[in-house]
Structure formats: structure tokens, C-alpha cells
N, C-alpha and C positions, 0 to 999 in steps of 0.2 A: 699534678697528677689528674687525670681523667677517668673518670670512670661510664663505663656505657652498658648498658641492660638489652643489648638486641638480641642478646642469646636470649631473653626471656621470652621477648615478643614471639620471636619465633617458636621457642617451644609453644606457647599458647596456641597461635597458628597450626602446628603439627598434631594437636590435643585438642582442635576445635572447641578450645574454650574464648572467655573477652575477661574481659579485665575483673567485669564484676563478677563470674565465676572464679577468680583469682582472689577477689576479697572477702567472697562468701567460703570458699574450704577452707585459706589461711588465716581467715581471721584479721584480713588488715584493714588498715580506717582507705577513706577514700584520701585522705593528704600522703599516707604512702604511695596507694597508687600515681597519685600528682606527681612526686620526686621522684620516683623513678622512669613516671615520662617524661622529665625535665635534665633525666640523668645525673641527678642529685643523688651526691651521700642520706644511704638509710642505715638505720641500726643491723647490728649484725642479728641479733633475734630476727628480723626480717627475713633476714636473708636463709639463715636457719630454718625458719617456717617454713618457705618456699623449697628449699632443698630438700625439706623431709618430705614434702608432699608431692614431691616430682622424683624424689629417689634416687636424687644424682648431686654433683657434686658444686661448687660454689662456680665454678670455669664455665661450666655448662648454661648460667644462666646471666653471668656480667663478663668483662673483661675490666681491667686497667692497665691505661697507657700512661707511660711515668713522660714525664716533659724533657723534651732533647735540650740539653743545655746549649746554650748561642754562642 
């Protein structure tokens, strides 16, 4: 399974906000920030944070793509 956060980036983008506007309203360390520019698994509290403070729903700021079996 894959997961990808460019739903985030982009909202940032469209909110002319940067990352460290993103760690200073939600409160997250800068190694969150890291994993999910690495597209790494974060806690869902994370992601909860981020949702509450953009007012939208979890689709809106990752996807996951499940792996095609061979």
C-alpha cells in the first residue's frame, strides 16, 4: 500500500501557507513534517490535526493506493 500527501501540498499551495506555517497552527514536530515528505506512515492524530485545521476531510489531503497484485 502507498500512501501520498500531495493533496496536502497543494492545499498549502492554495492557502499560501509553507510547511513551517503547517507546524506552527497544528502543532507538529518537524520529523512529521519529514514523513510526510517522504510519504511515510504518520499517526492518525496527525492527520486529525491537519483536518481540523483545514476543515475538510482525510481524501482531501492524502490518498492511498493499494498494490496491484502480479
Amino acid at each position: 500500500m502507498t500512501v501520498r500527501y500531495n493533496r496536502l501540498w497543494k492545499k498549502l499551495i492554495d492557502n499560501n501557507m509553507k510547511k513551517t506555517d503547517l507546524i506552527r497552527t497544528c502543532n507538529l514536530s518537524s520529523n512529521v513534517i519529514a514523513r510526510l515528505g517522504k510519504n511515510e506512515y504518520v499517526s492518525m492524530e496527525t492527520i486529525e490535526k491537519i483536518c481540523q485545521y483545514f476543515k475538510c476531510n482525510i481524501e482531501d489531503i492524502m490518498e492511498v493506493e493499494l498494490e496491484k497484485d502480479e
